[in-house]
N, C-alpha and C positions, 0 to 999 in steps of 0.2 A: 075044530080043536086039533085034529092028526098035522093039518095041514100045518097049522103053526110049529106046533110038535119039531116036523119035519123042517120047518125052515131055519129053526133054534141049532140043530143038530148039524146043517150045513152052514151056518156062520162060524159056530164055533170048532169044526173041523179047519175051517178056513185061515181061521186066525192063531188058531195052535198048530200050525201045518210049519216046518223050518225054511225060513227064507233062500236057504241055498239052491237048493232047485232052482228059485223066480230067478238067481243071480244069472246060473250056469245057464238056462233058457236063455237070457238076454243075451252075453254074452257070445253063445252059439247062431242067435240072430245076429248081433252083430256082425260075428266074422263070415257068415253067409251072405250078406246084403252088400258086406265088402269087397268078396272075393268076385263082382265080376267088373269092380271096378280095377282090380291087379292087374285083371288080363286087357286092359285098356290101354293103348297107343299111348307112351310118354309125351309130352311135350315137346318141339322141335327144338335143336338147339340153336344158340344164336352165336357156335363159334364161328360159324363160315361170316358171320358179320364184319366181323375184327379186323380183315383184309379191303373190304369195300372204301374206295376211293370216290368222296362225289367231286364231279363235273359239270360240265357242258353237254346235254341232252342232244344236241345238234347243232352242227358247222355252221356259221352265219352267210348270209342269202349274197352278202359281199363277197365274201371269201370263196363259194363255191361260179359264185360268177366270173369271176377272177382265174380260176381255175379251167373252169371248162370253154368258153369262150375269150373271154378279154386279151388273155395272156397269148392265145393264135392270131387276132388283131393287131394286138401290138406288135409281134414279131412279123407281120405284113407291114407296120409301115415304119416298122426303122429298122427294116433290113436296108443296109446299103452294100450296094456288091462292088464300087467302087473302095472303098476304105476294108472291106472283108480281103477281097485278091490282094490289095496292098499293103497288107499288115504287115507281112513276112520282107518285105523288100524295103519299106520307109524305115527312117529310127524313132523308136519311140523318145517322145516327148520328154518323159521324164529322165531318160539316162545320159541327154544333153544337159540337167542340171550342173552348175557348176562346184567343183569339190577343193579343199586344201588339199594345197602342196603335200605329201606323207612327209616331206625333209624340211618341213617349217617346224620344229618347237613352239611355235606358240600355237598352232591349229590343233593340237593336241587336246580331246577333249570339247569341242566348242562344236557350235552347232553349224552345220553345212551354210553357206553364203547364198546371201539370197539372188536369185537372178536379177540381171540388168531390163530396167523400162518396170512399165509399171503395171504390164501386165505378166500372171503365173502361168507357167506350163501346164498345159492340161493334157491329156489322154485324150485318146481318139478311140471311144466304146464302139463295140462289134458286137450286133449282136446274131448268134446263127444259135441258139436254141431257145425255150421255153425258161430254162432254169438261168438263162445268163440275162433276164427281161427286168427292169428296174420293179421294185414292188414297193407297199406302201410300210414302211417301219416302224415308227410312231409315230403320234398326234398329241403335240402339244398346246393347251389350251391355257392361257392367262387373262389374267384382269387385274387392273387397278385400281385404290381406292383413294381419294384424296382426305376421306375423313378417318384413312390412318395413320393419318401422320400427327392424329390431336391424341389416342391413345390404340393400343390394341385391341381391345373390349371393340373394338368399331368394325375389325376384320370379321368378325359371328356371321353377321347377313350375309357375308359374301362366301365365306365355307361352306354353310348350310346349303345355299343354293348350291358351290360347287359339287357339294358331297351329291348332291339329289339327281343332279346332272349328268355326272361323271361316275358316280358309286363307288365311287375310290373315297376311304377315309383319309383322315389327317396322317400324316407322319407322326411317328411316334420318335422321341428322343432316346429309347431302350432299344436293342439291339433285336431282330429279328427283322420277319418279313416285309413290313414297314417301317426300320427301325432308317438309321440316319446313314444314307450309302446306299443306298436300296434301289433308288432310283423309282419308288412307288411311292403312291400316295399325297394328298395333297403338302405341297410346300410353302409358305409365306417368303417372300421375296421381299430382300430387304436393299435399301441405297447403301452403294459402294462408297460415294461423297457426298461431303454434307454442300452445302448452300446457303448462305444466308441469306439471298435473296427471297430463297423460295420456302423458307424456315423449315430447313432438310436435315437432318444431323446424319453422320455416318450411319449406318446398322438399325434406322426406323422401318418399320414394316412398313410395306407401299402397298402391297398385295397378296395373289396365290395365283399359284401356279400348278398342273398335273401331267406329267407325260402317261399316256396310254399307250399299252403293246396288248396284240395278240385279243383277245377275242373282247376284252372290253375298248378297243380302240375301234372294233369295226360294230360292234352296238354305239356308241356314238355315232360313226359317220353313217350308220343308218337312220335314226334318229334321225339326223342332222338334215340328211338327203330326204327324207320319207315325208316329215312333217313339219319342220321348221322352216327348212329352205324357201317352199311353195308356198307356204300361207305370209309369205315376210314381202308385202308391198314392197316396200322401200327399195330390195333387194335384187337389183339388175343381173347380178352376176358377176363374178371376179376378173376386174378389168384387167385386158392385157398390156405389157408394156410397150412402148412404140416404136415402128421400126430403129430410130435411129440410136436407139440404145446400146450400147457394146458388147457385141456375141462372146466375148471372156471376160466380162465381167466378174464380180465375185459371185453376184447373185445369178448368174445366169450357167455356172457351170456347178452351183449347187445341190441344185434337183431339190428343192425347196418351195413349195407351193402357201404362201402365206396369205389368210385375209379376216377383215374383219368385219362385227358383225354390233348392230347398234344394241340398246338396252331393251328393246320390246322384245327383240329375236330371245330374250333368255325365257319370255313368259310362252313361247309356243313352244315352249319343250314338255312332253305328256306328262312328265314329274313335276315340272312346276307347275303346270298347269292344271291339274287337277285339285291342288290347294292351293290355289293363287294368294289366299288369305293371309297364309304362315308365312310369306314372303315378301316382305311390305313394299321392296324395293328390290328391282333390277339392273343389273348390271353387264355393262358391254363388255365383248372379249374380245382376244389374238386368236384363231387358230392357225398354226406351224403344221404340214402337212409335211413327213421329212421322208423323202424315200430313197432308194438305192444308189439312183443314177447318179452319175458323177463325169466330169468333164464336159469337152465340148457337146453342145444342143440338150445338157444336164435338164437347164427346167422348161426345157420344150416336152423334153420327154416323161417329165413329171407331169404337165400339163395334161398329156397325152391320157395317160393313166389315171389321173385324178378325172377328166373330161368322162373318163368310159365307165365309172364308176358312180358318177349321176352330178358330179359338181358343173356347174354352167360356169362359164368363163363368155364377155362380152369383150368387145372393139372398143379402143376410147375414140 
């Protein structure tokens, strides 16, 4: 009986007792169980982020090759010390070009006269350093389609592959990085004249085209050289042209190393080839290897530099 007694008298202490205390208790736990999260390390900030610039993680295995060895080769073998001692003593090529009369009125304004015969004056390159050495400047790759000349809707397969190939998107028609003048990004390439033979109208899309600079030109020609080249049966090698060809030719003082490459060579590229599926059809290309050199023995010496760089070049 006590015992109940007593239990009566502490519920109802309990329950007539004023709530503010239980508030001010909590509260005071509260602000305890807080305080040692105040003295806790804020969060780092992310203004140093705002300035980070991304890139190219690392220089390509071309380009550092090129660098450290190739570029002392090549100035081993087209040093010439006869044409070096003689620069200062011959006349240069080009300042025998022929000029108008200043006292003719009509030369006024018009374009310099072209030399006599039918071949141009060329330069005679010297090379005596590292930095004066023909180098590779861009890589231009094309293709043609014949089923775009029935609509455009028909060029898609052949973007898609290029974009996959090259990683350069389309040309955009808005002004920016890709925009029209840029010189970036994939181009459709359209006929200058039409044909009615060939049921060609002026300005029909024929194809695309991409020029590559600077570190996505030398990820293709790695690419190109690494896995393509070697696994491509068919593919002897970029024949040369034969002696009796003409050493100032147009093509020969270009420094233009051009070849092509059939329709299978597009499936042994590791982007198409990993979804061979999504790519119902292959297509052949042009590649334009364009470099520095210029003048006489121009694409010997491109030759030279495209050879040391891993392209095979064969004898016809």
């Amino acid at each position: 009986m006590k015992a109940a007694v007593n239990l009566a008298r502490t519920v109802t202490r309990a329950t007539t007792s004023p709530a503010v205390p239980l508030v001010s208790s909590i509260r005071s736990a509260s602000s305890s169980s807080s305080s040692p999260s105040s003295s806790s390390p804020a969060p780092p900030s992310t203004e140093h982020l705002a300035n980070v610039s991304y890139g190219d993680t690392a220089r390509s295995r071309i380009q550092d090759h090129y660098t450290q060895s190739l570029s002392h080769d090549l100035l081993y073998l087209l040093y010439n010390h006869q044409i070096h001692s003689s620069s200062t003593s011959l006349p240069n090529p080009l300042s025998r070009a022929p000029i108008w009369s200043p006292n003719n009125p009509y030369a006024e304004n018009r374009a310099p006269p072209r030399p006599k015969g039918n071949r141009y004056l060329v330069p005679n390159p010297s090379y005596v350093s590292p930095q004066s050495l023909p180098r590779l400047e861009s890589i231009v790759v094309e293709s043609m389609s014949k089923t775009a000349l029935a609509g455009k809707s028909n060029l898609l397969p052949l973007l898609m592959a290029f974009e996959a190939v090259t990683g350069e998107p389309p040309q955009s028609k808005h002004p920016g990085a890709y925009g029209p003048g840029s010189g970036q990004g994939l181009v459709i390439t359209r006929s200058t004249k039409k044909s009615a033979s060939f049921k060609i109208r002026a300005g029909a899309p024929t194809g695309v085209k991409v020029e590559l600079k600077g570190q996505p030109m030398y990820t293709f020609l790695e690419t190109l050289v690494d896995f393509v080249l070697p696994r491509l049966k068919t593919f002897q090698g970029i024949p040369l042209p034969p002696a009796s060809q003409p050493r100032q030719s147009t093509s020969a003082t270009s420094g233009v190393v051009s070849f092509g490459l059939p329709p299978e060579a597009m499936g042994l590229f590791p982007q198409i080839e990993i979804n061979l599926d999504q790519y119902p059809k292959t297509f052949g290309m042009n590649i334009f290897c364009i470099t520095s050199a210029k003048g006489r023995g121009a694409q010997d010496q491109a030759r030279a530099l495209m050879s040391g760089v891993g392209l095979p070049f064969v004898k016809r």
